[in-house]
N, C-alpha and C positions, 0 to 999 in steps of 0.2 A: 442572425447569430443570437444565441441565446444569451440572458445576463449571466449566469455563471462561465459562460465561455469565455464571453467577450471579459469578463474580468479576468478570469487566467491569462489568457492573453497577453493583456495588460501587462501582468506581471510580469510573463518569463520575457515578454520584448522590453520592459524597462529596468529591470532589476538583476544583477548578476547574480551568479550559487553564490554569492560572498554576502551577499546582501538581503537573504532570505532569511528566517529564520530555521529552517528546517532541512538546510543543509548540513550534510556529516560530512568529516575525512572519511571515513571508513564506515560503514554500516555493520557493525560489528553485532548488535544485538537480532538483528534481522539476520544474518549469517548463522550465527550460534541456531537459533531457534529453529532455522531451515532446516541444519547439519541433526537437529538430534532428531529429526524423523527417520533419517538412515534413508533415505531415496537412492534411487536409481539414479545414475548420472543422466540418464536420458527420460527423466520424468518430464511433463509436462509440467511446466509452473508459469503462472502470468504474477506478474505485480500491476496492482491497481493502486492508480496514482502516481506510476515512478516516474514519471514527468522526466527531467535529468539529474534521477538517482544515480550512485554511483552502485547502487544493488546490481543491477544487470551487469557491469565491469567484473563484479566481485565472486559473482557465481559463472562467468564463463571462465574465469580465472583458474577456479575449482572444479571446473572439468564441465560443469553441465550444460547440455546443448540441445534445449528444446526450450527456449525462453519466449516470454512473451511479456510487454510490457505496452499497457493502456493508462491513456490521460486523454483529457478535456483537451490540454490544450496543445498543439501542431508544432508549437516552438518550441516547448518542452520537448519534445518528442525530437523535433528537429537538431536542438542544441546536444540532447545523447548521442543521436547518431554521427553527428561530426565529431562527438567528442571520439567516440569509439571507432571512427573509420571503419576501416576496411573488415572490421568484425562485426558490424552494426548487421551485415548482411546476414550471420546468423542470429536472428532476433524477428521474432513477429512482433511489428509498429500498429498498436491499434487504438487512433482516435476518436475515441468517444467520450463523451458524460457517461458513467457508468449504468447509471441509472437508463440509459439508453439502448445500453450492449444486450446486443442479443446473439451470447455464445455460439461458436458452431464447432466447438472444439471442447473435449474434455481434460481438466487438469486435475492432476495430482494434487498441486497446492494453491491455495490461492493466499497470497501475500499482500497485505494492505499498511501499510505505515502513513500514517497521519492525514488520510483521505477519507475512511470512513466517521471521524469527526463531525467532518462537516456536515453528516446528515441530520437536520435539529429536526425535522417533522416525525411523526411515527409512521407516517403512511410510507416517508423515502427509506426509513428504515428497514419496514415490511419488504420494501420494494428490492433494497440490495440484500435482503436474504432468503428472497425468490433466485435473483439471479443467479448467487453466490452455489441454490441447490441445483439451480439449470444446470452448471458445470459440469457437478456431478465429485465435484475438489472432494478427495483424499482425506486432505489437512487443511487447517488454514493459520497462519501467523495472523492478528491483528493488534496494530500497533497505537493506540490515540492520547490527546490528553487525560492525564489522570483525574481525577477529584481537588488535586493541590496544583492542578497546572494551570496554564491560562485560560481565560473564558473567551477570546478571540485568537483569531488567527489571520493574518494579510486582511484584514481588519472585517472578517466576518463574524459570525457567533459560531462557537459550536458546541458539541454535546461533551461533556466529561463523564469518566467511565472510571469504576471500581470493577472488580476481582467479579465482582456479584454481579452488577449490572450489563455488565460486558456478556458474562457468559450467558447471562438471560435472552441478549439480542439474539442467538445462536443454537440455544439447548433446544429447541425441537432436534434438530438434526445431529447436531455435535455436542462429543462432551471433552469439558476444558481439560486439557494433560495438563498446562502449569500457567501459571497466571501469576505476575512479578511489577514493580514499580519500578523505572530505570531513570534516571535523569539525565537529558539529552543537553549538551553544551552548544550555543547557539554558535556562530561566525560571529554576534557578537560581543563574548564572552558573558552571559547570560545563560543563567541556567532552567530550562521546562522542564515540566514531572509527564512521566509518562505511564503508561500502565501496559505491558505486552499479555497475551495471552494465544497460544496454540492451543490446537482444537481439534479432534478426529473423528472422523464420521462415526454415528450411532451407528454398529450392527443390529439392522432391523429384521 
């Protein structure tokens, strides 16, 4: 097992969504952003990272039924799917290190909240925006700490992101529709700065 696994891991089997920093009641800015692309109820869309987001709840809620949702870690994954019973069945479960995934499915969107952070090297950078073109994604939501947010997370480093730098990791292939700061209230009452940014494929 590798060390970023076995740390997630860790996490989702000793920590509860109450106890994380990065859990929402409602994923409301990741919704908005999704909705103004105007998709098909039957697009493809995965989230990367959504571990046990309540995202995947909140868009089959809203009709869409071609979901996918990938993380590192098995419990994460496991704890959604009890959460969501008997609808968990319509969901592609795909465990991976992203950095690892090798697509065999094309999506529409690809939605990322608070996972592409964690990439600090520029090579892993490179790496998930190879992947992110394998898809062939539409759009893409990406969601991370801002410039005024914290410099770690579940007590790793990670990279902070302005308007400018964000879109830079991206502008070969995409260009930014809107790019905003939002500040995410933690579980425990605690405030992080975030930075959103959607993104649409270059017509090339």
């Amino acid at each position: 097992m590798n060390q970023n696994k076995q740390h997630w891991e860790k996490v989702f089997q000793t920590k509860t969504a109450e106890q994380v920093s990065w859990t929402e009641t409602y994923p409301q800015t990741s919704v908005d952003c999704i909705l103004r692309f105007g998709l098909k109820k039957s697009a493809p869309i995965i989230d990367v990272g959504g571990g046990d987001s309540l995202l995947v709840d909140a868009l089959l809620e809203l009709g869409f039924s071609n979901l996918s949702v990938l993380d590192i870690s098995a419990k994460a994954l496991e704890r959604a799917k009890e959460r969501l019973g008997p609808l968990a069945n319509k969901v592609e479960w795909i465990e991976s290190d992203v950095l690892d995934f090798n697509p065999t499915a094309k999506y529409s969107l690809w939605h990322d909240r608070a996972s592409f952070h964690f990439l600090t090297q520029k090579k892993h950078i490179i790496k998930y925006g190879s992947i992110v073109n394998e898809t062939n994604a539409q759009h893409l939501v990406i969601g991370t700490f801002s410039t005024s947010g914290p410099e770690k997370c579940s007590g790793l480093p990670i990279s902070q992101y302005d308007c400018n730098s964000l879109e830079h990791c991206f502008r070969d292939r995409y260009s930014q529709d809107e790019c905003f700061e939002v500040n995410h209230q933690t579980p425990f009452d605690t405030s992080q700065a975030f930075v959103f940014s959607r993104f649409s494929k270059k017509l090339i």
